[in-house]
BABAGU-476034 format. One record per residue (C-alpha): residue in one letter; x negated, y negated, z. Coordinates in steps of 0.1 Angstrom, whole numbers, padded with zeros to 4 digits, always signed. Layout:
BEGIN
AXYZ
...
This chain:
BEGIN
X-1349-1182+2004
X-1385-1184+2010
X-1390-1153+2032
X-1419-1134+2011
X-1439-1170+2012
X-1434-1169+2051
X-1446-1133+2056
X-1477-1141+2035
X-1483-1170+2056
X-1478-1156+2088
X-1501-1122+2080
X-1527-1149+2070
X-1525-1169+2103
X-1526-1130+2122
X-1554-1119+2104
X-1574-1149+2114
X-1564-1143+2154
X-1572-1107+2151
X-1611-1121+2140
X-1612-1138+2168
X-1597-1120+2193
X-1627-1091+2181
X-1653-1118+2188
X-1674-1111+2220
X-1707-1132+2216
X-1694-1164+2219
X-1682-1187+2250
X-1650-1198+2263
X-1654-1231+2243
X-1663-1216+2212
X-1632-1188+2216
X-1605-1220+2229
X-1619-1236+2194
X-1612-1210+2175
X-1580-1203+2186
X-1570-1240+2181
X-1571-1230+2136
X-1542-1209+2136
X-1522-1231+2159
X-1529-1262+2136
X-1524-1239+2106
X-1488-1232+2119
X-1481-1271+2129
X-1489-1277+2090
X-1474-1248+2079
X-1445-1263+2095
X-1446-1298+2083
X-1448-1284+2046
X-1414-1265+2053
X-1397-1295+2062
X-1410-1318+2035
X-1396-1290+2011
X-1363-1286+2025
X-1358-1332+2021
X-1366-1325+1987
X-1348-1300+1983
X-1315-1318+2003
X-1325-1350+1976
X-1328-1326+1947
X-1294-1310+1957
X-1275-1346+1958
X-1292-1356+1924
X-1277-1323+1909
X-1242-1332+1930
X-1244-1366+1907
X-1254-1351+1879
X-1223-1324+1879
X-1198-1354+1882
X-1213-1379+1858
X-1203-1350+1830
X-1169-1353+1840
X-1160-1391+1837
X-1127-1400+1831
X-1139-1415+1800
X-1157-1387+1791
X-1132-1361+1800
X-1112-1385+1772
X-1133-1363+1745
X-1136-1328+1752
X-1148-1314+1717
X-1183-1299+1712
X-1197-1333+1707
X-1181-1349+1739
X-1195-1316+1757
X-1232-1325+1738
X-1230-1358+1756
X-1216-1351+1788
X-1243-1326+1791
X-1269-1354+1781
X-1253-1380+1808
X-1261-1347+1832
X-1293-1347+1825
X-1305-1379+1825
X-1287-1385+1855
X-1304-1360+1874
X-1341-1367+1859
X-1334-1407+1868
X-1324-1393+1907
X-1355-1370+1906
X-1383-1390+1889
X-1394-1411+1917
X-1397-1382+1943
X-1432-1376+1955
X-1446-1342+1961
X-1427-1319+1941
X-1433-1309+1905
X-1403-1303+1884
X-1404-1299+1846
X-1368-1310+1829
X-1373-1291+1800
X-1385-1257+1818
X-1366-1261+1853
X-1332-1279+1848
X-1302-1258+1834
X-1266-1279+1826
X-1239-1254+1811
X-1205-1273+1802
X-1177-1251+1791
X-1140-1259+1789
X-1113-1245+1806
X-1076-1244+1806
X-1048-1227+1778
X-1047-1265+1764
X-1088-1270+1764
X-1083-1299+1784
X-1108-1291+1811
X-1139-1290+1815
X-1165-1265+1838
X-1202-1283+1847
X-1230-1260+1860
X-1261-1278+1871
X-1291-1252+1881
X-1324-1265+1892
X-1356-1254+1905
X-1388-1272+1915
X-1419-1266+1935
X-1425-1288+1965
X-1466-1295+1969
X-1480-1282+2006
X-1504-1303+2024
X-1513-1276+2050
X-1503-1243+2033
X-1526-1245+2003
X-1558-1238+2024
X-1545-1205+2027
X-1535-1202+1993
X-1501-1212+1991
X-1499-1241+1971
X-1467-1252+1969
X-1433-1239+1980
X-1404-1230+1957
X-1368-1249+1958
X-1340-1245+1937
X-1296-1251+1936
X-1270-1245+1919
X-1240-1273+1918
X-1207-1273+1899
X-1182-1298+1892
X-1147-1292+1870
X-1123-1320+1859
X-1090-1319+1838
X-1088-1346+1813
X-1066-1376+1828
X-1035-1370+1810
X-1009-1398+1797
X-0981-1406+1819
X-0947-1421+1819
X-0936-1430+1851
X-0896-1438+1861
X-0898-1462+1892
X-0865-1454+1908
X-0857-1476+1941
X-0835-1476+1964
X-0813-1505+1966
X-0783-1492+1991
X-0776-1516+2022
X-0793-1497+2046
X-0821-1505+2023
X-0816-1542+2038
X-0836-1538+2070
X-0863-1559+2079
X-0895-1543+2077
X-0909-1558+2104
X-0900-1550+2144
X-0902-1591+2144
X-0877-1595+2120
X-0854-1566+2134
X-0852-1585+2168
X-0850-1617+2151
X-0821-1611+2130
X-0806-1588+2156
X-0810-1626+2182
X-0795-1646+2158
X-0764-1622+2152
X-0756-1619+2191
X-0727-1626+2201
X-0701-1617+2227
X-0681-1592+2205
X-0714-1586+2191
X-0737-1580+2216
X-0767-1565+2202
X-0761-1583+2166
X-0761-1562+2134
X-0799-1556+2124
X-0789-1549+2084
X-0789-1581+2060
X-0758-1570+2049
X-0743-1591+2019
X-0704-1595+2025
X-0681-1617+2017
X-0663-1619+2048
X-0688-1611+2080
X-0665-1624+2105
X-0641-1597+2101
X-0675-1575+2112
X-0679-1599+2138
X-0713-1613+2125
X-0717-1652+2131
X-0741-1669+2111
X-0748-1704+2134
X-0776-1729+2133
X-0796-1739+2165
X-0763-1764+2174
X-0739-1731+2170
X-0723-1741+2140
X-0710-1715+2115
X-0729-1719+2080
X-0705-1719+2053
X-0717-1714+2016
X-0703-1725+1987
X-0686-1700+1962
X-0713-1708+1932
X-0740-1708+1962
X-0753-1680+1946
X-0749-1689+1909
X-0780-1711+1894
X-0765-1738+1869
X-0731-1738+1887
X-0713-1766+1909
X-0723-1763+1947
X-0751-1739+1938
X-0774-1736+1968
X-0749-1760+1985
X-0739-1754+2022
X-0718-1768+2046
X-0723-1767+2084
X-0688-1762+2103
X-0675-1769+2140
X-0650-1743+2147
X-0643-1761+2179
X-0639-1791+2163
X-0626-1786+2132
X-0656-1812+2116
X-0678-1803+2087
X-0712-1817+2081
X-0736-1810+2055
X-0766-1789+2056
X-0786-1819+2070
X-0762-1818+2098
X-0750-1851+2090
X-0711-1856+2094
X-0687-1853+2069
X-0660-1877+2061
X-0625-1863+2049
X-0637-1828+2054
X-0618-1804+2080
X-0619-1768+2086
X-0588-1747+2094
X-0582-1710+2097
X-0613-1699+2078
X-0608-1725+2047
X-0627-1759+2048
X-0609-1789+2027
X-0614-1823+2016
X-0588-1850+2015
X-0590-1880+1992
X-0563-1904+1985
X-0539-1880+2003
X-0546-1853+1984
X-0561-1818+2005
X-0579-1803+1986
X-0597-1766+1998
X-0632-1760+1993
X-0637-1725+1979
X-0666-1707+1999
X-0677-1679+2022
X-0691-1677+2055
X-0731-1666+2052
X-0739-1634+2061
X-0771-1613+2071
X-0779-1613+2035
X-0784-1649+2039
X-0796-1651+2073
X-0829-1636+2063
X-0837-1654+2033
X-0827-1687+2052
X-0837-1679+2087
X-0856-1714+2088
X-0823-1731+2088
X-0813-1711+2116
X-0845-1715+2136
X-0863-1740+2129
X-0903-1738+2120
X-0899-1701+2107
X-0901-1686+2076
X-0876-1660+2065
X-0875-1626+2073
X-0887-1601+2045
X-0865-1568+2040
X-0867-1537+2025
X-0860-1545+1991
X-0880-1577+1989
X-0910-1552+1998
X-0901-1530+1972
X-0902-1557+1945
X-0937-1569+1961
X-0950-1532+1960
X-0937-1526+1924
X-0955-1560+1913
X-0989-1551+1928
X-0990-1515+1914
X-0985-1529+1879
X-1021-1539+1877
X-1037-1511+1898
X-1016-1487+1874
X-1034-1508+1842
X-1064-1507+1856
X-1066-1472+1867
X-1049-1464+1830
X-1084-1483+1812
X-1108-1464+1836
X-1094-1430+1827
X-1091-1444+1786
X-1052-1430+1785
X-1019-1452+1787
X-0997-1452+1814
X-0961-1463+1807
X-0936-1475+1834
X-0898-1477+1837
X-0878-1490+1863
X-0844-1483+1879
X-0823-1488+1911
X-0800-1467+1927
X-0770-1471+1951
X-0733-1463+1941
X-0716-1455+1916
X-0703-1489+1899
X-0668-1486+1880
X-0672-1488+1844
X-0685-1472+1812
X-0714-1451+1832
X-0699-1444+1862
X-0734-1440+1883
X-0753-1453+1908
X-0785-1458+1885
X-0791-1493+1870
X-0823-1497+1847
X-0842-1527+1859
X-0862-1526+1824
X-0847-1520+1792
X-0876-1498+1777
X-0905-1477+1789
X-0938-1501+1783
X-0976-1498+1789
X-0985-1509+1823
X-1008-1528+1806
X-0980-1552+1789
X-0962-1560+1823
X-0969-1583+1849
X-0954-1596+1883
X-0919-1610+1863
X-0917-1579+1846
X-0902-1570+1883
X-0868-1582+1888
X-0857-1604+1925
X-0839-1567+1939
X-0824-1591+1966
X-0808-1616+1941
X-0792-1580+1925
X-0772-1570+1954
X-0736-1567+1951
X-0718-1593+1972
X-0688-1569+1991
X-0659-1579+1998
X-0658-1568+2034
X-0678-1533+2054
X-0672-1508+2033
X-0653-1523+2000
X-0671-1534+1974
X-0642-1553+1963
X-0609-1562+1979
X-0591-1531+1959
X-0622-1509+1961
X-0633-1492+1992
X-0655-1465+1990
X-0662-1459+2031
X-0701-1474+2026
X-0703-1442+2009
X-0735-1464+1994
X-0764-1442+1989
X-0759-1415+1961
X-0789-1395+1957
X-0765-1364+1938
X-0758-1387+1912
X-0790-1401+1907
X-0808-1370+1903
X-0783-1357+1882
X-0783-1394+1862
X-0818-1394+1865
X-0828-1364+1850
X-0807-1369+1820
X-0829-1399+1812
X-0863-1384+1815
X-0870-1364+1784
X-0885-1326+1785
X-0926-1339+1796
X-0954-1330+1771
X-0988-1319+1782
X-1002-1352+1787
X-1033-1348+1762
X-1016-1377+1736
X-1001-1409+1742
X-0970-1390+1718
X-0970-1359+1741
X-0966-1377+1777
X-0964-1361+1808
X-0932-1373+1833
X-0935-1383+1870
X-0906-1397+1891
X-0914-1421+1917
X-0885-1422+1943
X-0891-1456+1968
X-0862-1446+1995
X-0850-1447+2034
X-0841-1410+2028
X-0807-1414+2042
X-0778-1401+2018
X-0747-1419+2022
X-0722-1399+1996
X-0693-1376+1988
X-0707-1342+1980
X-0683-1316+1970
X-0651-1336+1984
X-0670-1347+2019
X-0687-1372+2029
X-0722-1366+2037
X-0744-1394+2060
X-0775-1378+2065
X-0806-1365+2051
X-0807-1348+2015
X-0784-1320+2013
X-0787-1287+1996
X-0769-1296+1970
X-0794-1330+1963
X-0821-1306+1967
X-0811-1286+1942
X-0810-1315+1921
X-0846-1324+1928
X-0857-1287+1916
X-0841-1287+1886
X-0857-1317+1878
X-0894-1299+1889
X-0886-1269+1868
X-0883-1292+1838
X-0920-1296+1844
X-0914-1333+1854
X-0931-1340+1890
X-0916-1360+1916
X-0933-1384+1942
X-0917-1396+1973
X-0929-1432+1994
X-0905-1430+2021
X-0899-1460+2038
X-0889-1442+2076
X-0853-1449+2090
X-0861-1457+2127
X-0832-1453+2153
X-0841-1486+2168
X-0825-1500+2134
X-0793-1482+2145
X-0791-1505+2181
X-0754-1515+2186
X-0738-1498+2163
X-0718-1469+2178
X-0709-1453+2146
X-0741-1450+2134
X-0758-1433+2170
X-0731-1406+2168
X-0735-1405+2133
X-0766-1411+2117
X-0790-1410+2145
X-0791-1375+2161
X-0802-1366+2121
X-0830-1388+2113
X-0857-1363+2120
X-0837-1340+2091
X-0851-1368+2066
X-0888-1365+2062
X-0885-1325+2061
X-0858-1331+2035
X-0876-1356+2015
X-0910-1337+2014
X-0889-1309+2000
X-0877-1327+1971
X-0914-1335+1967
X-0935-1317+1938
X-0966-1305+1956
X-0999-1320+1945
X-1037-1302+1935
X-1040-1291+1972
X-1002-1276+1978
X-0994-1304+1999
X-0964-1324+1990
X-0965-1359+1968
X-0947-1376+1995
X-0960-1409+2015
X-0944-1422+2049
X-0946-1459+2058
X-0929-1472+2086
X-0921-1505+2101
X-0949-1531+2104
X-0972-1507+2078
X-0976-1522+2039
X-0953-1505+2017
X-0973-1521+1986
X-1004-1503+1998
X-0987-1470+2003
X-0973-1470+1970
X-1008-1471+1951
X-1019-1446+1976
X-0994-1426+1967
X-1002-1433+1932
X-1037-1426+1933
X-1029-1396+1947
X-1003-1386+1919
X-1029-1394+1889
X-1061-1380+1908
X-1083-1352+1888
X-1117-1347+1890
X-1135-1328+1920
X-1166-1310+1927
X-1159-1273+1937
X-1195-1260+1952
């Protein structure tokens, strides 16, 4: 860059030796002296050189600020000729307020700073920043031989696309194998407390059943006493709600949930009864099951607090990106709306499908807040036993649908717009899911990762112009402990899901694929506004 400046330099300094070298009449002192010029010429020389490359390295980072203050969210928000005449100003002045307390360089803003803006894109919605700079940094040394000062200069560009306006569809999982703990603490716990002897490595899922004893799952408090719930134990403003029995199956006594004994109550074959004035009386109820076990596993064991599951993380991580979302949604100055939906199976009844909309309407993140997000858990369908939903319905666990929520999915989201007006929004599915398809595709049952068939689904979707993120919440094989079916079934596969899941994926500014792992023990709240962040993210410097 400064090659001519360092020739003229260095024939100076050789010029100067060549003098002395010619010199006979003086003595060794004189000739040592002599020689001593140039070499403290060069150290200077030298110190100048450095001192202009720090400026130039500080001039460089003021014109890297300068490029990306023009391309604010909030000033990508108006992209006309007069947004463009102020971005170019906040340019400017940024770089002049970097640059004006630098000492030793002489830089004129009106003669030496260049800041081209031009927009870019078929919709005009981006915007191309060119900062070019030149200076000239003062020499200490140099200038005795007539070199003033030496010349720096750069050239720095950013580019940004406006932040466009979003509706997002929140679609979560809610299947039973989405009732895992998400903790390895809570798998072992719940896996402990479900040991028994035709049970030995106890059922890890918080399965919510009606009848768990025909699954051999036993629900017993710390004196091995089978808990017994009352049929309106789940139904607020109902007799017996949140009411409990504790039962002796040895014994046949019943005590309450206090532990205290009973009088009149018996249990028989399953069916606990009261008797008063001669008349037996049965006490409608159901054993408690995993479902329960978690949300109650104080009663179980004492001092501890209950275990948190899948679904009770994704309500948690849907509650805490409601304000990052509105806060993100001010900074860039556009709106981003939110819908949410679950998905398992396909319910009987006038839709037929597995999706269920958790919100009613698609509303500014701005308008919703923690209750907007409803208790998932408190949702789950209580089955009648594994694999029937009801006593006359069995659909083989065949609980996890993804074909048909694509399918019902996509019908929902309208064609997207280009995202430059709150009218003309652009579409982005979030997907919050273990991956694992559960489902009859095509007349077979299918238990493994997404099919082609699914994936298919997830690129007609992307062709519609509407992208798709994926957090997925990793199926571990240690979940599948005990359970025979599931190793022979389900296990061998599990490395299928990721692949599968980052190929339903729409790929993000830098090819890679929106998609976000989290597995047990990690925060799925904080990997979903990662993954978030990632989805809305715009503006980068290029050079």
């Amino acid at each position: 860059m400064h090659q001519s400046l360092l020739s003229r330099l260095v024939g100076q300094l050789r010029s100067l030796g060549r003098r002395l070298c010619v010199e006979r009449g003086g003595n060794v002192i004189i000739i040592v002296a002599g020689a001593m010029i140039p070499m403290t010429f060069a150290v200077g020389f030298g110190i100048d050189y450095a001192r202009a490359m720090k400026l130039q390295s500080q001039m460089g980072a003021a014109a890297d600020a300068a490029a990306v203050a023009a391309v604010t969210a909030m000033s990508m928000q108006d992209n006309s000729t007069a947004g463009q005449t102020k971005a170019q100003t906040a340019a400017i002045n940024m770089f002049t307020g970097q640059v004006a307390n630098l000492k030793g360089v002489m830089f004129n803003k009106t003669n030496d700073l260049i800041v081209t803006i031009s927009t870019t894109g078929a919709l005009n919605n981006g915007r191309r920043v060119m900062v070019q700079w030149r200076a000239q940094s003062t020499n200490i040394f140099a200038g005795l031989l007539g070199a003033p000062s030496l010349p720096i200069s750069g050239t720095v560009s950013s580019q940004a696309i406006k932040a466009p306006y979003i509706n997002f569809y929140l679609v979560m999982d809610t299947s039973p194998s989405m009732l895992l703990p998400t903790t390895s603490t809570g798998l072992s716990s719940i896996r402990t407390a479900t040991s028994t002897t035709s049970l030995t490595s106890g059922c890890d899922f918080a399965c919510h059943e009606q009848n768990p004893h025909s699954d051999a799952v036993y629900i017993r408090d710390s004196s091995q006493r089978d808990i017994y719930l009352s049929a309106n134990y789940y139904t607020s403003g109902q007799p017996g709600f949140q009411t409990y029995y504790l039962v002796n199956a040895s014994t046949n006594k019943v005590y309450n949930s206090a532990g205290t004994l009973l009088s009149g109550y018996t249990y028989s074959n399953g069916t606990v009864s009261y008797t008063s004035a001669r008349t037996t009386t049965s006490v409608p109820g159901y054993f408690a099951d995993g479902y329960w076990l978690t949300h109650n596993y104080g009663s179980v064991v004492s001092g501890s607090s209950s275990i948190e599951v899948r679904i009770d993380a994704e309500r948690v991580a849907a509650q805490q990106l409601i304000p990052y979302a509105a806060n993100q949604a001010s900074a860039n100055g556009v709106t981003y709306n939110l819908q949410m939906y679950a998905f398992n199976w396909s319910h009987p009844g006038s839709t037929n499908n597995p999706v269920t909309a958790l919100t009613s309407t698609m509303a500014d993140v701005g308008t919703l807040s923690a209750s907007s997000v409803p208790d998932l858990y408190a949702s789950q369908d209580y089955w009648a036993n594994n694999g029937c939903p009801t006593s006359s319905n069995c659909i083989n666990d065949a609980a996890t649908e993804f074909n048909n929520m694509f399918t019902t999915m996509n019908n929902i989201m309208p064609t997207p717009g280009d995202g430059t007006t709150s009218s003309s929004p652009q579409e982005v599915m979030f997907l919050i899911t273990d991956g694992m398809s559960d489902e009859v595709v095509n007349g077979s049952r299918w238990n493994r990762e997404l099919n082609l068939t699914d994936l298919a689904k997830c690129t007609t979707i992307k062709s519609r112009g509407i992208r798709i993120a994926v957090l997925y919440t990793q199926y571990l094989p240690d979940a599948l402990t005990g359970d025979s079916w599931s190793q022979s079934n389900v296990a061998p596969y599990l490395g299928n899901v990721a692949p599968a899941l980052q190929a339903c994926a729409s790929s993000g500014s830098d090819g890679t694929a929106l998609f976000y792992q989290v597995t047990t023990d990690q925060n799925i709240s904080d990997a979903l506004v990662t993954l978030f962040a990632l989805t809305v993210q715009q503006a980068h410097l290029i050079q």
